[in-house]
C-alpha positions in Angstrom: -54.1 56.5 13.3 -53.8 53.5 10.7 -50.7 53.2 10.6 -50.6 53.5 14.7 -52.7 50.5 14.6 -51.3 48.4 12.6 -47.8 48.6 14.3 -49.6 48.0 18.0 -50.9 44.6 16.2 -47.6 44.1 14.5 -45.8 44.5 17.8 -48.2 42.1 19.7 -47.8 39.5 17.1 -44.2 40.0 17.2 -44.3 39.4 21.2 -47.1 36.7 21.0 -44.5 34.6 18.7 -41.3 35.3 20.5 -42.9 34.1 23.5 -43.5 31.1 22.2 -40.0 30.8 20.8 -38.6 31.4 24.5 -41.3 28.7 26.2 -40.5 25.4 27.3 -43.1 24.2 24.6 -40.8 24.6 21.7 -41.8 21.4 19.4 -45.3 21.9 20.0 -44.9 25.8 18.7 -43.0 24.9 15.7 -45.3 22.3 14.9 -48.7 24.8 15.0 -46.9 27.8 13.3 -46.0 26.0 10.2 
């Protein structure tokens, strides 16, 4: 169940960040993630 957990949340993040990749607000993104 862990485990099961843990790669839901992985996977979010994972979409959470790509979607910021593929928005218009690129600059902005880069800036806040570093």
């Amino acid at each position: 169940m862990g485990y099961f957990l843990f790669f839901l949340l992985a996977a979010l993040t994972v979409g959470a960040v790509l979607g910021m990749i593929i928005s218009k607000n690129q600059a902005y993104n880069a800036i806040f993630l570093i």
